[in-house]
N, C-alpha and C positions, 0 to 999 in steps of 0.2 A: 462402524463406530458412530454415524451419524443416526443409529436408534439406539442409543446409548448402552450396546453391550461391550463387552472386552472383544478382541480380537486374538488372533492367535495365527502364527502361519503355519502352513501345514510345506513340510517337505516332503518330494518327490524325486524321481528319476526321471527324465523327458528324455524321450530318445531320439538319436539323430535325424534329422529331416529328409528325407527319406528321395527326392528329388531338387537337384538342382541349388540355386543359392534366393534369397528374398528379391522379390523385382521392386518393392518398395524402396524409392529413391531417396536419401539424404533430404533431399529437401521436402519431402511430406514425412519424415521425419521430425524435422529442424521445426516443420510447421506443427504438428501436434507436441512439440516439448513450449514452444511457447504460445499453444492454445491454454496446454494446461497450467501455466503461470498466470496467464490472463483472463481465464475465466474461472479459478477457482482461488483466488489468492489476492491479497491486498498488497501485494508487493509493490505494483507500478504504482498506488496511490502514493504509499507511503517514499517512494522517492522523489516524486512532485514535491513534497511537503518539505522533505530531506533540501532537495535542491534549491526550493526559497529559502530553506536555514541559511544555507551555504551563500546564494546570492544576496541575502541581506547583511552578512558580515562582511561580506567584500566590499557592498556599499557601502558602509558605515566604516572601514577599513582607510579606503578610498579618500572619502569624504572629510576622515581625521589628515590624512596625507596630504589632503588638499591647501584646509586650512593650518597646520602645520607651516608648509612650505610656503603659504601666502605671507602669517604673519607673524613667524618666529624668524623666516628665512629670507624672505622678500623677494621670493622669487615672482617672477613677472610674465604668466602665460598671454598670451591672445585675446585677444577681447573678447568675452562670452565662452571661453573650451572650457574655464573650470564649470562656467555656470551650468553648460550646456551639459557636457559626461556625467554633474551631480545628480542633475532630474532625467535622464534620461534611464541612469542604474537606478534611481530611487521608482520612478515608473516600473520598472523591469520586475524588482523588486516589489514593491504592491503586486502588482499581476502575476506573481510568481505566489505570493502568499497567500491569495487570495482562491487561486486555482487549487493549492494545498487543503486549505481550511474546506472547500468545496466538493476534491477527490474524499477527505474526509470521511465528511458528511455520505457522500456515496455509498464509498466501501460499508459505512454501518448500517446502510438502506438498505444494502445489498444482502448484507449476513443476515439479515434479519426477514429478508423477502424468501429466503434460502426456500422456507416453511417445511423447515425440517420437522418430524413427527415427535410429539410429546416425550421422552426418557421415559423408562420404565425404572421406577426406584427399588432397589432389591431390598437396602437398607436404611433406616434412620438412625441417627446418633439421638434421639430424644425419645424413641420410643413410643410415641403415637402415630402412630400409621394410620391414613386416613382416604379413603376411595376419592379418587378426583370428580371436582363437581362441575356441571359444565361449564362453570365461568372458570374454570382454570384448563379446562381444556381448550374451549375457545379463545382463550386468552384474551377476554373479557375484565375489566377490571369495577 
């Protein structure tokens, strides 16, 4: 699929294995299912990104609770615990978003470093078909 043909599976009969059971252990298993999530997949970026969603509503969550309870309710913390918990989630928070914005950035370097090979176009919906020239093969602009 990554030289841009269709794909198709092809079914078979495999016959039973002929000695013994696999020596390959569970955990080089366990280690090639989350090779191939991590080396071919934007997944772990995109939950970085996920997780400062998440931690900046909590702080902002937080922060209304905070002031709420200050000066709707008159509640009376410790000297410095609200000051201290706001900046210390809203830190968290930056550095969470900021790691997001930059896994980002990555993962798109990434796909793009792939250097997967040119498509072969079978068809046009316009009707001019055209030999590729080498600034479009090079991807020269």
């Amino acid at each position: 699929s990554s030289m841009g043909f269709s794909q198709i599976g092809v079914q078979y009969d495999r016959q039973a294995r002929i000695a013994g059971e696999s020596k390959f252990p569970l955990r080089a298993l366990i280690s090639l299912a989350v090779d191939g999530v991590l080396n071919h997949s934007l997944i772990p970026l995109r939950i970085a990104s996920l997780t400062s969603l998440i931690v900046a509503t909590i702080t902002f969550v937080v922060i209304f609770v905070y002031l709420m309870g200050r000066l709707l309710l008159g509640q009376d913390w410790p000297a410095g615990f609200a000051t201290t918990t706001v900046l210390l989630l809203m830190s968290i928070m930056l550095n969470a978003m900021f790691l997001g914005i930059i896994g980002e950035y990555l993962g798109r370097i990434y796909m793009q470093s792939k250097k997967r090979p040119v498509p072969i176009i079978e068809a046009s919906l316009n009707g001019g078909a055209t030999a590729p020239t080498s600034e479009r093969v090079s991807g020269a602009a």
